[in-house]
N, C-alpha and C positions, 0 to 999 in steps of 0.2 A: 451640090447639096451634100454631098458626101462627106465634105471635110468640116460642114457643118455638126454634120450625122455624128462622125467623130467626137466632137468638141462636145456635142450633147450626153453623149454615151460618158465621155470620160468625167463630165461632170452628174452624170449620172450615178456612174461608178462610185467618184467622192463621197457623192452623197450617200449611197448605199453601205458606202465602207466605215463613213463618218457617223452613221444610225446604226451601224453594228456595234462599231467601236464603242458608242455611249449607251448601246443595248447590256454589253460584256460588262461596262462598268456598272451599268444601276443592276444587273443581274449579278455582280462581283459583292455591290452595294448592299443586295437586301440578302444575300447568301450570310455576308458576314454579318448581319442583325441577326439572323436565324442564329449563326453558328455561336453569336454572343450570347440569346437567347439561353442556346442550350448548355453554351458554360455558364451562365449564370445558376440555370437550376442545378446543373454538374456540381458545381461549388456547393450550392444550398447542399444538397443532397449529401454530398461529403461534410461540407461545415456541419450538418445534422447529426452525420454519422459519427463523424469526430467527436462531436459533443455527447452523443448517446456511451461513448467508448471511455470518453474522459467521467462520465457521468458515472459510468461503473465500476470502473477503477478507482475514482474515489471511496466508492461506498465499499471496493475491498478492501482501502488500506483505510479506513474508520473500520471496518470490523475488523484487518488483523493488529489496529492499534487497542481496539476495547479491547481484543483474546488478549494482546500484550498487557495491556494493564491489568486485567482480569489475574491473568500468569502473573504479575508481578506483588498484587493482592494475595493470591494463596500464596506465594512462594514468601512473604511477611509473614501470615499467619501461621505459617506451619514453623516460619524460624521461631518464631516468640511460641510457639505449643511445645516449639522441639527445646527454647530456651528456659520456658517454665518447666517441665517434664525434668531434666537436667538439673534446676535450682530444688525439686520438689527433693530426686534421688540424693543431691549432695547433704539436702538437709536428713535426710532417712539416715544415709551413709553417717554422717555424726550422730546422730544421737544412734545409732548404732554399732558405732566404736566408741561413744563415751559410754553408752552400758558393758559394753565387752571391759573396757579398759574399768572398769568400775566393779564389773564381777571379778576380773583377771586378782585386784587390790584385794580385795576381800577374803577371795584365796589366799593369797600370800600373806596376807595378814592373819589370816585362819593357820596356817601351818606355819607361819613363823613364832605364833604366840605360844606363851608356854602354855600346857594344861594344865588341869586343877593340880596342885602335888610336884608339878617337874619346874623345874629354874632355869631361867635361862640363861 
Protein backbone atom coordinates (compact mmCIF):
# COMPACT_ATOMS: atom_id res chain seq x y z
CA UNK A 1 0.00 0.00 0.00
CA UNK A 2 2.72 2.27 0.10
CA UNK A 3 3.42 2.95 -3.32
CA UNK A 4 -0.13 3.43 -3.59
CA UNK A 5 0.24 5.92 -0.57
CA UNK A 6 2.71 7.50 -2.80
CA UNK A 7 0.70 7.84 -6.02
CA UNK A 8 -2.11 9.30 -3.71
CA UNK A 9 0.13 11.94 -1.94
CA UNK A 10 1.51 12.97 -5.26
CA UNK A 11 -1.70 13.33 -6.66
CA UNK A 12 -2.57 14.95 -3.77
CA UNK A 13 0.20 17.35 -4.01
CA UNK A 14 -0.98 18.25 -7.79
CA UNK A 15 -3.98 19.02 -6.64
CA UNK A 16 -2.93 21.21 -3.83
CA UNK A 17 -0.37 22.83 -5.92
CA UNK A 18 -2.77 23.08 -8.92
CA UNK A 19 -5.65 24.99 -6.25
CA UNK A 20 -2.78 27.34 -5.23
CA UNK A 21 -1.62 27.88 -8.52
CA UNK A 22 -5.39 29.12 -9.60
CA UNK A 23 -5.83 30.63 -5.90
CA UNK A 24 -2.45 33.12 -6.91
CA UNK A 25 -4.15 33.74 -10.18
CA UNK A 26 -7.95 34.67 -9.19
CA UNK A 27 -6.03 36.43 -6.04
CA UNK A 28 -3.59 38.06 -9.03
CA UNK A 29 -7.08 38.52 -10.82
CA UNK A 30 -9.21 40.60 -8.35
CA UNK A 31 -5.93 42.44 -7.01
CA UNK A 32 -5.54 43.90 -10.53
CA UNK A 33 -9.52 44.85 -10.54
CA UNK A 34 -8.77 46.62 -7.20
CA UNK A 35 -5.53 48.09 -8.41
CA UNK A 36 -7.62 49.17 -11.83
CA UNK A 37 -10.08 50.45 -9.51
CA UNK A 38 -8.01 52.69 -7.95
CA UNK A 39 -6.21 53.95 -11.20
CA UNK A 40 -9.42 54.58 -12.34
CA UNK A 41 -10.20 57.14 -9.49
CA UNK A 42 -6.24 58.03 -9.64
CA UNK A 43 -7.00 59.32 -13.08
CA UNK A 44 -10.52 60.83 -12.15
CA UNK A 45 -8.79 62.53 -9.44
CA UNK A 46 -5.95 64.03 -11.62
CA UNK A 47 -8.35 64.32 -14.74
CA UNK A 48 -10.21 66.63 -12.01
CA UNK A 49 -7.27 68.20 -10.80
CA UNK A 50 -5.99 68.99 -14.25
CA UNK A 51 -9.17 70.44 -15.29
CA UNK A 52 -9.70 72.52 -11.99
CA UNK A 53 -5.76 73.89 -13.06
CA UNK A 54 -6.70 74.35 -16.64
CA UNK A 55 -9.94 75.88 -15.42
CA UNK A 56 -7.78 78.71 -13.73
CA UNK A 57 -5.41 79.37 -15.87
CA UNK A 58 -7.75 80.14 -18.21
CA UNK A 59 -9.48 82.58 -16.14
CA UNK A 60 -5.92 84.15 -15.71
CA UNK A 61 -5.12 84.62 -19.14
CA UNK A 62 -8.98 86.18 -19.71
CA UNK A 63 -8.15 88.48 -17.02
CA UNK A 64 -4.49 89.30 -18.02
CA UNK A 65 -6.06 89.65 -21.76
CA UNK A 66 -9.06 92.09 -20.47
CA UNK A 67 -5.93 94.23 -18.20
CA UNK A 68 -4.35 93.96 -21.85
CA UNK A 69 -7.05 95.25 -23.54
CA UNK A 70 -7.98 97.54 -20.86
CA UNK A 71 -3.93 98.84 -21.27
CA UNK A 72 -4.49 99.03 -24.70
CA UNK A 73 -7.79 101.28 -24.33
CA UNK A 74 -6.07 103.93 -21.97
CA UNK A 75 -2.83 103.74 -23.90
CA UNK A 76 -5.53 105.07 -27.27
CA UNK A 77 -7.14 107.56 -25.07
CA UNK A 78 -4.40 109.21 -23.63
CA UNK A 79 -2.58 109.10 -27.43
CA UNK A 80 -5.68 110.91 -28.93
CA UNK A 81 -5.68 113.48 -25.24
CA UNK A 82 -2.02 113.60 -25.81
CA UNK A 83 -2.90 114.22 -29.73
CA UNK A 84 -5.63 116.77 -29.17
CA UNK A 85 -3.60 118.73 -26.27
CA UNK A 86 -0.74 118.99 -29.07
CA UNK A 87 -3.35 120.10 -32.15
CA UNK A 88 -5.10 122.57 -29.33
CA UNK A 89 -1.15 124.23 -28.36
CA UNK A 90 -0.14 124.31 -32.18
CA UNK A 91 -3.28 126.16 -32.78
CA UNK A 92 -2.51 128.61 -29.54
CA UNK A 93 1.12 128.65 -31.00
CA UNK A 94 -0.28 130.30 -34.40
CA UNK A 95 -2.53 132.54 -33.49
CA UNK A 96 0.18 133.55 -31.27
CA UNK A 97 2.84 134.27 -33.76
CA UNK A 98 0.43 135.60 -36.08
CA UNK A 99 -0.52 138.24 -33.30
CA UNK A 100 3.39 138.70 -32.44
CA UNK A 101 4.22 138.80 -36.21
CA UNK A 102 1.15 141.41 -36.59
CA UNK A 103 2.09 143.63 -33.60
CA UNK A 104 6.09 143.03 -34.66
CA UNK A 105 4.40 144.92 -38.53
CA UNK A 106 2.76 147.46 -36.93
CA UNK A 107 5.88 148.60 -35.14
CA UNK A 108 7.73 148.81 -38.12
CA UNK A 109 5.25 150.44 -39.72
CA UNK A 110 4.97 152.93 -36.86
CA UNK A 111 8.70 153.76 -37.04
CA UNK A 112 9.13 153.49 -40.61
CA UNK A 113 6.34 155.93 -41.36
CA UNK A 114 7.03 159.56 -41.56
CA UNK A 115 5.52 161.89 -38.76
CA UNK A 116 3.44 164.70 -39.01
CA UNK A 117 6.07 167.45 -40.63
CA UNK A 118 9.10 164.96 -41.52
CA UNK A 119 9.52 163.28 -45.38
CA UNK A 120 10.45 160.34 -45.96
Amino acid sequence: MAPNDKTQETTTDRITNKMTEVGEKVKEATKSKDEKEAEKEAEKTATDKIGDKMTEVGEKVKEATKSKEEKEAEKEAKKSTTEKIGESAKEAGSKLRGTIDSGVQKVKDTVSSPKDGEKK
